[in-house]
C-alpha positions as CSV (number, residue, x, y, z in Angstrom):
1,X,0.0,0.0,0.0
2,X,1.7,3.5,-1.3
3,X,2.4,5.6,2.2
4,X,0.4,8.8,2.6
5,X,2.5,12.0,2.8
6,X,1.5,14.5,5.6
7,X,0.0,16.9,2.8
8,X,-2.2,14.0,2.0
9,X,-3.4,13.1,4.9
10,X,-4.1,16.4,6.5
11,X,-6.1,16.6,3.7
12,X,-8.2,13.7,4.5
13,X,-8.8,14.7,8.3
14,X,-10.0,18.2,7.2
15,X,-12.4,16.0,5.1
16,X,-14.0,13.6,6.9
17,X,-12.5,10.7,5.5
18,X,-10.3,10.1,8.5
19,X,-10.2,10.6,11.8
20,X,-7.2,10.7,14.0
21,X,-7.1,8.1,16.3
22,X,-7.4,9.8,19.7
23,X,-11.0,11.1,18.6
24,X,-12.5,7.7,18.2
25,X,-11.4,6.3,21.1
26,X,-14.2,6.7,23.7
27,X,-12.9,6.5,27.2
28,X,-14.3,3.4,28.9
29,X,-16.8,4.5,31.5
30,X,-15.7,4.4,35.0
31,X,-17.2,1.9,37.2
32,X,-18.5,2.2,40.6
33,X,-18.6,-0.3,42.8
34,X,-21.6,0.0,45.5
35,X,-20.4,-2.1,48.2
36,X,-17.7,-0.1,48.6
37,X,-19.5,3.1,48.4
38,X,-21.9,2.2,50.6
39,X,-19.3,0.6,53.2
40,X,-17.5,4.1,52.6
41,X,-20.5,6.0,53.5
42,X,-21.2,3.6,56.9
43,X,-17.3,4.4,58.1
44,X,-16.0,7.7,56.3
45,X,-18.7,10.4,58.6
46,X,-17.3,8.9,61.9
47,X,-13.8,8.9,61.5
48,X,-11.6,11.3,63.4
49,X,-9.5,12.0,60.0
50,X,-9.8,12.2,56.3
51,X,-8.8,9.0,55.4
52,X,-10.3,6.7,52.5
53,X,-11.8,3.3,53.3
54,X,-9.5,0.9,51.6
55,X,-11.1,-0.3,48.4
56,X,-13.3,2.6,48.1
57,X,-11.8,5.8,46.9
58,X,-11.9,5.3,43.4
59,X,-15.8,4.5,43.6
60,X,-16.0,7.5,46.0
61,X,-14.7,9.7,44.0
62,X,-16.3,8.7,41.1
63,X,-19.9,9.3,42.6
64,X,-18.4,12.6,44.5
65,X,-17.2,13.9,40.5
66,X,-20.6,13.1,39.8
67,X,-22.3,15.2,42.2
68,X,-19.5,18.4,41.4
69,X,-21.0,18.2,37.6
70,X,-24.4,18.8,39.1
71,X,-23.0,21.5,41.3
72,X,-23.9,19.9,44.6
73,X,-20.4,19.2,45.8
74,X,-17.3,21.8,45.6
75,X,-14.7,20.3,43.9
76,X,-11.9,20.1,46.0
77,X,-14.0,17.7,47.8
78,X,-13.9,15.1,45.5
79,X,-11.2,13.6,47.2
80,X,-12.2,9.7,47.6
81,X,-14.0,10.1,51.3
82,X,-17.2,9.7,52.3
83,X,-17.2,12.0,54.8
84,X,-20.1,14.7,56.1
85,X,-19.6,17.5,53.3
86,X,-20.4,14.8,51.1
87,X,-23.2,13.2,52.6
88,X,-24.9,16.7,52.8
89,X,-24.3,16.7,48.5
90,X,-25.8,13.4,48.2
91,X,-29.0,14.3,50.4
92,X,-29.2,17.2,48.4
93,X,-29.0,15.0,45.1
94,X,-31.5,12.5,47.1
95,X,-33.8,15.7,47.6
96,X,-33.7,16.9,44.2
97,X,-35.3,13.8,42.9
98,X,-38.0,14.1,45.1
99,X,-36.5,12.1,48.0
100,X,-37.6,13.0,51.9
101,X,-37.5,11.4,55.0
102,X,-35.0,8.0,55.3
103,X,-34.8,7.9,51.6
104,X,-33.0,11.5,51.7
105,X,-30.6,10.6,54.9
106,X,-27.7,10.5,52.6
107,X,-27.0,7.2,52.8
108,X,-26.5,5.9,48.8
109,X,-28.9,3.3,47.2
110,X,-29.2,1.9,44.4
111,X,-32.0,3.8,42.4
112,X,-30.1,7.3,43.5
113,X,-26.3,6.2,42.6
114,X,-28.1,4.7,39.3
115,X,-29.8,8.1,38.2
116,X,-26.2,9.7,39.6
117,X,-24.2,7.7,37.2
118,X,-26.2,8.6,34.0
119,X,-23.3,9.8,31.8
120,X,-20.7,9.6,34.1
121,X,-20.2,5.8,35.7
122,X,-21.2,2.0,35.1
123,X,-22.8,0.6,38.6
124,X,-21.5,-2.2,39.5
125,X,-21.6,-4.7,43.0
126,X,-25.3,-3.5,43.6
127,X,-26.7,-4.5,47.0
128,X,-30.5,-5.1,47.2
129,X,-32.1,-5.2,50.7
130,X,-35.0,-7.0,49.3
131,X,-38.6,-6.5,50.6
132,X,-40.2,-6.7,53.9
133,X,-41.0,-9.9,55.8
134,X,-41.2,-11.2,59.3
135,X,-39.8,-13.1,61.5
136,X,-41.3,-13.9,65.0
137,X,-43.6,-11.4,64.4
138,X,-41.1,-8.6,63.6
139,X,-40.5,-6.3,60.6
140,X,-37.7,-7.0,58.9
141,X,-36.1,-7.3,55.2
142,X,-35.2,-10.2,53.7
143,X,-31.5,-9.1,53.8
144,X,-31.4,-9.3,57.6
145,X,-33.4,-12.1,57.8
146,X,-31.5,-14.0,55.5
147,X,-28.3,-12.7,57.8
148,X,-29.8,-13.5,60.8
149,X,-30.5,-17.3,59.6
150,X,-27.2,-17.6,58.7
151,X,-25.5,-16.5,62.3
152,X,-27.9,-19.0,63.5
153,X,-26.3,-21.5,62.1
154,X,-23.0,-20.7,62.9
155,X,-23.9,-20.6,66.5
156,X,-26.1,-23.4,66.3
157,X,-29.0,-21.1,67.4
158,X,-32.6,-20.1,67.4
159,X,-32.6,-16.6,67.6
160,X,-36.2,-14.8,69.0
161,X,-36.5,-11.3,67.6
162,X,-38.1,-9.1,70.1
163,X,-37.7,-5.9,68.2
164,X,-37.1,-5.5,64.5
165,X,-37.2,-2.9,61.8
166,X,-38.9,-0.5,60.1
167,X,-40.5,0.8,63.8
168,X,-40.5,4.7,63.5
169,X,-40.8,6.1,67.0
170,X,-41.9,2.8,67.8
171,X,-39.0,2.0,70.4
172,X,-38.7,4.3,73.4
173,X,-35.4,3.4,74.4
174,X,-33.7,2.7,70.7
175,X,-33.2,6.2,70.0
176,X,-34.2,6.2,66.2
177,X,-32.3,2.8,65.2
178,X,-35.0,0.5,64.5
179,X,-36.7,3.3,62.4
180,X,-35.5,2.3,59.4
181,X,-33.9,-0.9,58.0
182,X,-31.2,-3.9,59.2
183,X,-31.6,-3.5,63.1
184,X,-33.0,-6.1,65.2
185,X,-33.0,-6.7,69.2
186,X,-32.6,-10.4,70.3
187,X,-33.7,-12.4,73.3
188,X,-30.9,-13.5,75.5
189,X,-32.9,-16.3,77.0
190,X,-31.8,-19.5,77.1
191,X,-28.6,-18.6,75.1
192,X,-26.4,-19.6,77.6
193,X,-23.3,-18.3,75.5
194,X,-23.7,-14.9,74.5
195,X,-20.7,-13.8,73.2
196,X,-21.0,-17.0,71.0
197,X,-24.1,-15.5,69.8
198,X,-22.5,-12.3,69.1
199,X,-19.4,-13.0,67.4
200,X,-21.4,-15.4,65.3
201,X,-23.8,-12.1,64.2
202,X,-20.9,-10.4,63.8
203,X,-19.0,-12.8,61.5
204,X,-21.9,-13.0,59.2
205,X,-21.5,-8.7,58.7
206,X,-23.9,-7.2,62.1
207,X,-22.3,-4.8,64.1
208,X,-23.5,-6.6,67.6
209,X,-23.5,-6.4,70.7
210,X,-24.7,-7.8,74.2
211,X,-26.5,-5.4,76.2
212,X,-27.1,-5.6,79.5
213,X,-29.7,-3.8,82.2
214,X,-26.9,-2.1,83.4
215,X,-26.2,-0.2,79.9
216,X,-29.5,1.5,79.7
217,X,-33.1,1.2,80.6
218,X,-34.0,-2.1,78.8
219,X,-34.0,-6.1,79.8
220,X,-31.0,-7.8,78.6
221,X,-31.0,-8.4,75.2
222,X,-28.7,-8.8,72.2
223,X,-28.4,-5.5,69.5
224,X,-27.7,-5.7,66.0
225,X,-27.2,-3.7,63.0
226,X,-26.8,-5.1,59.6
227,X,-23.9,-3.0,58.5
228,X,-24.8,-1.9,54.7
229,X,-28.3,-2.3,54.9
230,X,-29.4,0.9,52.5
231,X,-32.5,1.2,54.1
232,X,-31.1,1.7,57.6
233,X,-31.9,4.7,59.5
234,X,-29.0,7.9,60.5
235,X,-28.8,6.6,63.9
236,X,-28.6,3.2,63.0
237,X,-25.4,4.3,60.7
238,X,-24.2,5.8,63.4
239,X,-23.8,2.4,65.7
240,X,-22.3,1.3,62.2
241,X,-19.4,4.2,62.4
242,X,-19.1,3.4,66.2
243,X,-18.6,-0.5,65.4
244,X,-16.1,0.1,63.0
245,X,-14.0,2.3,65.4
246,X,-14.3,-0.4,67.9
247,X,-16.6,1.6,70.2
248,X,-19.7,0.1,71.5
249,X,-22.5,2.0,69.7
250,X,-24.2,3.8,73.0
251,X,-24.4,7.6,73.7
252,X,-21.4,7.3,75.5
253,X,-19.0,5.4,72.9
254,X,-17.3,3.3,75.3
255,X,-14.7,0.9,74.4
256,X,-15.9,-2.2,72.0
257,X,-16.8,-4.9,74.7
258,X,-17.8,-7.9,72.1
259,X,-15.8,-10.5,70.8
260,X,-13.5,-9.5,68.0
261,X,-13.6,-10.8,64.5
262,X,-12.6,-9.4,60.9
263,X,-15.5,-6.9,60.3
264,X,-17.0,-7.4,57.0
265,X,-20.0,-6.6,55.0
266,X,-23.2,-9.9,54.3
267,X,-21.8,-9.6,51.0
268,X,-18.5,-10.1,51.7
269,X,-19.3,-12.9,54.0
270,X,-21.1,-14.4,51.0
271,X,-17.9,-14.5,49.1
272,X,-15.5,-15.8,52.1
């Protein structure tokens, strides 16, 4: 094939009849991943410093670009945390599609990081809390329940749910964490080893703990918190945060008292 000279060629891209190579290539979108946003978004608001949750900053930032180009989040923000400024952007984004209540907390799901990504990011790793169901009476989704199945059998327990989710106002003492979704209160009766029953919840992606009459104004009992659930309420995030600092989730943030185990997601559990 006779070699095109510059002259020629130039010609050709003034044209049409070429294009220089850099212009057809379209830049693969970017992908975010929601577990890790999500994970980023249970951790990043409670932290005492800036740093990223490892495995999430690209995601992050991603989702945070996202929100800059719809001029809800400065950009020297979009820096790969989760932290408060952003979770004020994405409950404005949340409230500008009509969002109120729970569904605007700032917490990411999936129909909201879906319509954020038009354009700008492939959604990948999406987590579905399912719908509601019951168990021992209780309100819960199938997420949870399908969670709280599976720490029963690792402890080889039959778990009694005495409180579960989606209670708003319902429970005096709870402080707004069974308002929303992925917290449930336990019986401790006849489980003769309770920390057995709590580092199996926890294994399986709760943050959990034992709580006794001592703590607060309640019978014993155990507390969970299915860390991820989208649906979950700001003061149930907030036990989340404290879990993942090793504090014990009360209004006092005491030390951790639980058993300790590698902290992971339901989703990550799944693929262990």
């Amino acid at each position: 094939m006779r070699r095109l000279t510059a002259a020629v060629m130039f010609a050709a891209l003034a044209s049409g009849a070429m294009t220089a190579t850099t212009s057809t290539a379209q830049a693969a979108p970017a992908e975010v991943n929601m577990e890790a946003v999500v994970k980023a978004a249970m951790w990043d608001p409670y932290k005492d410093d800036q740093s990223v949750t490892p495995g999430s900053g690209d995601s992050v930032e991603a989702v945070e670009k996202a929100l800059a180009a719809k001029n809800m989040l400065d950009k020297k923000y979009v820096d790969g945390h989760f932290g408060t400024t952003t979770v004020t952007a994405y409950q404005k984004y949340q409230r500008s599609l009509g969002h109120s209540g729970l569904a605007a907390s700032g917490l990411p799901g999936k129909g909201s990081l879906t319509d954020l990504g038009k354009d700008q990011y492939k959604l990948t790793a999406t987590i579905d809390v399912g719908g509601k169901t019951s168990m021992d009476g209780q309100a819960v989704n199938t997420r949870t329940a399908d969670m709280l199945k599976a720490a029963e059998k690792r402890a080889g327990i039959d778990f009694s749910v005495t409180q579960g989710s989606y209670n708003a106002g319902g429970v005096g003492g709870s402080a707004g964490t069974h308002d929303g979704g992925g917290a449930v209160d336990l019986s401790v009766s006849g489980i003769s080893d309770k920390t057995a029953a709590v580092k199996a919840l926890r294994e399986v992606g709760f943050a959990a703990w034992h709580r006794t009459a001592d703590q607060g104004d309640w019978s014993p009992h155990i507390h969970a918190i299915a860390i991820s659930d989208t649906d979950m309420s700001p003061e149930a995030q907030a036990q989340a945060g404290d879990y993942y600092k090793g504090l014990d989730g009360l209004a006092g943030h005491g030390k951790d008292d639980g058993p300790q185990v590698k902290k992971v997601t339901w989703e990550e559990f799944g693929r262990s």
